[in-house]
Z-matrix of the N, CA and C atoms (Angstrom, degrees):
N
C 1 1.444
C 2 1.532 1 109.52
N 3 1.199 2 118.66 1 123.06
C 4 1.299 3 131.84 2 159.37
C 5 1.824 4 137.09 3 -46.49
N 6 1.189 5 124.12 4 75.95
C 7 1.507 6 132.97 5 -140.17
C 8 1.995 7 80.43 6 -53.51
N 9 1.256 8 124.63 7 149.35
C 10 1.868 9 142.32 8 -176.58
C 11 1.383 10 76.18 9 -122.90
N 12 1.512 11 140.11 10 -74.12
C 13 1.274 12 97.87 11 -131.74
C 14 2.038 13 93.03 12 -118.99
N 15 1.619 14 87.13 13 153.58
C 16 1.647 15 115.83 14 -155.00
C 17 1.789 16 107.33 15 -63.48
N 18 1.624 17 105.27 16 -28.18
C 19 1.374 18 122.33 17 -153.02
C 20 1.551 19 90.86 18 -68.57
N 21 1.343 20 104.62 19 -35.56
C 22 1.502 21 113.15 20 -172.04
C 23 1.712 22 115.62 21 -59.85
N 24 0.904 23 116.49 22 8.72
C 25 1.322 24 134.55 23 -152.49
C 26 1.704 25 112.12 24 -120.47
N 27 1.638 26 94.67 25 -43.97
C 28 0.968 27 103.36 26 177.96
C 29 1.337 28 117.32 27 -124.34
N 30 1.422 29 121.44 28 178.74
C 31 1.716 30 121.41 29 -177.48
C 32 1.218 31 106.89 30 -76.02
N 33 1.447 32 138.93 31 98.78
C 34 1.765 33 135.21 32 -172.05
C 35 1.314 34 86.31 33 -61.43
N 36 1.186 35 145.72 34 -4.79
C 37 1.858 36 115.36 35 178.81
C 38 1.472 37 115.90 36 -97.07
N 39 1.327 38 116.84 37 -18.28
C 40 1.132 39 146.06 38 -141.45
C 41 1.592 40 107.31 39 -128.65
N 42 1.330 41 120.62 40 -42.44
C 43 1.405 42 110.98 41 -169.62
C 44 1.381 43 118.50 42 94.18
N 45 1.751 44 113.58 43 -31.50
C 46 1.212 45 125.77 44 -150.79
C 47 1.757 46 99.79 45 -76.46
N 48 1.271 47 96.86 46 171.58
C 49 1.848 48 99.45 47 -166.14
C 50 1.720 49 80.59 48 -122.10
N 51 2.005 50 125.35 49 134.55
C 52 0.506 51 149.43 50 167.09
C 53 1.306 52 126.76 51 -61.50
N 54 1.546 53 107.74 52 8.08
C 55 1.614 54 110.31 53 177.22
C 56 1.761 55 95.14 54 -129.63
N 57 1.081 56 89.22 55 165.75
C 58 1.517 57 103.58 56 160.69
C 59 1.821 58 125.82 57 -26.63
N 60 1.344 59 99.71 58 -63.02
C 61 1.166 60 142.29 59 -176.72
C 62 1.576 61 126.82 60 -139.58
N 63 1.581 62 112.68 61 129.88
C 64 1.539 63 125.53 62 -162.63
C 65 1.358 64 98.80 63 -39.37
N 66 1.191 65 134.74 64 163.87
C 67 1.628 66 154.55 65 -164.52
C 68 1.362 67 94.02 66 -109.16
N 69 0.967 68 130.02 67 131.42
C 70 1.857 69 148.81 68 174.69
C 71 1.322 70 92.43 69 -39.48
N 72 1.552 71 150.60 70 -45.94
C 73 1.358 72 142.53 71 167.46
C 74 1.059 73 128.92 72 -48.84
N 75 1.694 74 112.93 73 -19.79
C 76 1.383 75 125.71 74 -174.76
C 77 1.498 76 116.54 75 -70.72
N 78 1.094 77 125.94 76 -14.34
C 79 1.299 78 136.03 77 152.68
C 80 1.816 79 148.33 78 -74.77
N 81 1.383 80 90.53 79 -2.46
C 82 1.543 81 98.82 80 159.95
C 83 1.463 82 115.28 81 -115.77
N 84 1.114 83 119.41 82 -9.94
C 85 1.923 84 110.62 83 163.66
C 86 1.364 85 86.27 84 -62.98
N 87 1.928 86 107.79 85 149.33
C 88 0.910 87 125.51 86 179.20
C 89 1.393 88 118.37 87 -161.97
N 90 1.372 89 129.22 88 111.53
C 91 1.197 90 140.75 89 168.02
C 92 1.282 91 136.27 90 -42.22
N 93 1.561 92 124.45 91 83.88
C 94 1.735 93 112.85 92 -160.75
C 95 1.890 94 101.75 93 -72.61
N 96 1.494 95 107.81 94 -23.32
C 97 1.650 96 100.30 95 -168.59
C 98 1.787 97 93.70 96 -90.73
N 99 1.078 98 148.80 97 -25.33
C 100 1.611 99 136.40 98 178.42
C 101 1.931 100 96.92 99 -100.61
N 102 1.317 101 120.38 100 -24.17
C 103 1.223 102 83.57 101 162.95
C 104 2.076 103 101.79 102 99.39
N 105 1.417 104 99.67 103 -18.31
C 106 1.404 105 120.00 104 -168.16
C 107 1.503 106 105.42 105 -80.89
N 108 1.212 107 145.96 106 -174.59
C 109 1.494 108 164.22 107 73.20
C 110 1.502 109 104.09 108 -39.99
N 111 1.489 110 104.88 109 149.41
C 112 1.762 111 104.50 110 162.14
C 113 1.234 112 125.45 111 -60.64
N 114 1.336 113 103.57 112 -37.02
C 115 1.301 114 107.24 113 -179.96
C 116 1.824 115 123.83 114 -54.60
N 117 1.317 116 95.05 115 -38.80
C 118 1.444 117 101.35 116 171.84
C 119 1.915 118 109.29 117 -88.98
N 120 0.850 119 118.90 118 37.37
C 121 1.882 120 120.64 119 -177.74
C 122 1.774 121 88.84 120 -113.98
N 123 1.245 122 83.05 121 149.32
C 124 1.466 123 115.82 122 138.09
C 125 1.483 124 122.70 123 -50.24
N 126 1.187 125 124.65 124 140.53
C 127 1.854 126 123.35 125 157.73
C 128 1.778 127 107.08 126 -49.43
N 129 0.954 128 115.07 127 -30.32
C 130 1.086 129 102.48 128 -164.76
C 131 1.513 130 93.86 129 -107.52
N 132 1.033 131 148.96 130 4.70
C 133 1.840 132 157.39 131 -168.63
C 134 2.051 133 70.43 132 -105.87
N 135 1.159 134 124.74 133 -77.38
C 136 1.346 135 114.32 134 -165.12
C 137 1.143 136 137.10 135 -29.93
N 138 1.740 137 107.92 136 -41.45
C 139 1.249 138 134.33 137 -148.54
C 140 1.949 139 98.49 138 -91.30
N 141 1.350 140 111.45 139 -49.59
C 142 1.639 141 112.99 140 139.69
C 143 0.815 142 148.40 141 -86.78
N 144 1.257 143 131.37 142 34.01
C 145 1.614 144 150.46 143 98.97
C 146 1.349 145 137.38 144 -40.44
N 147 1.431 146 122.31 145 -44.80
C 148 1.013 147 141.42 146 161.18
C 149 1.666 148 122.35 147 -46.97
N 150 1.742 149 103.21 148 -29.23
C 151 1.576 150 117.55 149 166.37
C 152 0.936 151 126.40 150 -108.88
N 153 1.751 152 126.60 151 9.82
C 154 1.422 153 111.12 152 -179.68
C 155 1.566 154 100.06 153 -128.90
N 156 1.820 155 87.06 154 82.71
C 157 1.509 156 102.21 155 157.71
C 158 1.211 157 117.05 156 -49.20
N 159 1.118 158 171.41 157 60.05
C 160 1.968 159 99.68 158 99.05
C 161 1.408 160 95.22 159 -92.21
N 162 1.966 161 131.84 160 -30.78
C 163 1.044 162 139.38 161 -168.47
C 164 1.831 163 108.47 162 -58.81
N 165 0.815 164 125.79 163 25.55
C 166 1.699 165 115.76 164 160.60
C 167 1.628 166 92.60 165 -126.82
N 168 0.930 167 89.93 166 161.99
C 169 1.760 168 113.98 167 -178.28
C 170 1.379 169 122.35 168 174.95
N 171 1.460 170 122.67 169 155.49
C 172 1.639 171 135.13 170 -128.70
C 173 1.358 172 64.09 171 -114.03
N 174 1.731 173 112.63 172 131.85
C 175 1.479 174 115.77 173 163.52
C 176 1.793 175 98.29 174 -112.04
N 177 1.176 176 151.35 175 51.17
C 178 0.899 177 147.28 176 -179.69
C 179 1.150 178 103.09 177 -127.23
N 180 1.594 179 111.37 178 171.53
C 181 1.420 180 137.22 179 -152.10
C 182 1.830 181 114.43 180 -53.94
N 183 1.059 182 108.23 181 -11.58
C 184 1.753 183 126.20 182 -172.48
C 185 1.330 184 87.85 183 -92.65
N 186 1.675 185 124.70 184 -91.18
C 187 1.428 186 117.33 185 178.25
C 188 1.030 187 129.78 186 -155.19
N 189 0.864 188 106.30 187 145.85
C 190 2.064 189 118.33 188 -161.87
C 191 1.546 190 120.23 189 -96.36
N 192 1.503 191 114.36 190 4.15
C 193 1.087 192 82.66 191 -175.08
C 194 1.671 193 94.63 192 -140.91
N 195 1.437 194 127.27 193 -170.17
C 196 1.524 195 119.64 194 -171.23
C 197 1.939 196 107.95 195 -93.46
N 198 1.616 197 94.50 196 143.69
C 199 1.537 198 93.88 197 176.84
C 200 0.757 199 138.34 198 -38.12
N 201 1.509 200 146.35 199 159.15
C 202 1.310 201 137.92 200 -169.98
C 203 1.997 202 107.04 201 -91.41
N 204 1.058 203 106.57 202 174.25
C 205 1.554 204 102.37 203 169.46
C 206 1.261 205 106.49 204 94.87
């Protein structure tokens, strides 16, 4: 199974990324209100990101842009 969601990845309290270094996925979450990738955040830029639906969105090859509705 293919892990969907990112949080899993990282410490939701923390922000922090459970590896050493961000996971090759960590670069298509993307912040339309900071403007960021995760990869470039803070733990704590992550950690409110992670809640401000509609402003995160999957910029990778599937789809780039936010749901409709």
């Amino acid at each position: 199974m293919v892990e969907k969601n990112p949080l899993r990845r990282t410490n939701p309290a923390t922000g922090a990324y459970l590896t050493s270094s961000p996971p090759i996925w960590a670069t298509y979450p993307y912040d339309t209100e900071t403007g960021k990738y995760w990869s470039a955040m803070t733990n704590a830029e992550r950690v409110a990101s992670a809640i401000t639906d509609p402003d995160l969105i999957w910029s990778g090859l599937v789809w780039s842009g936010p749901a409709s509705g």
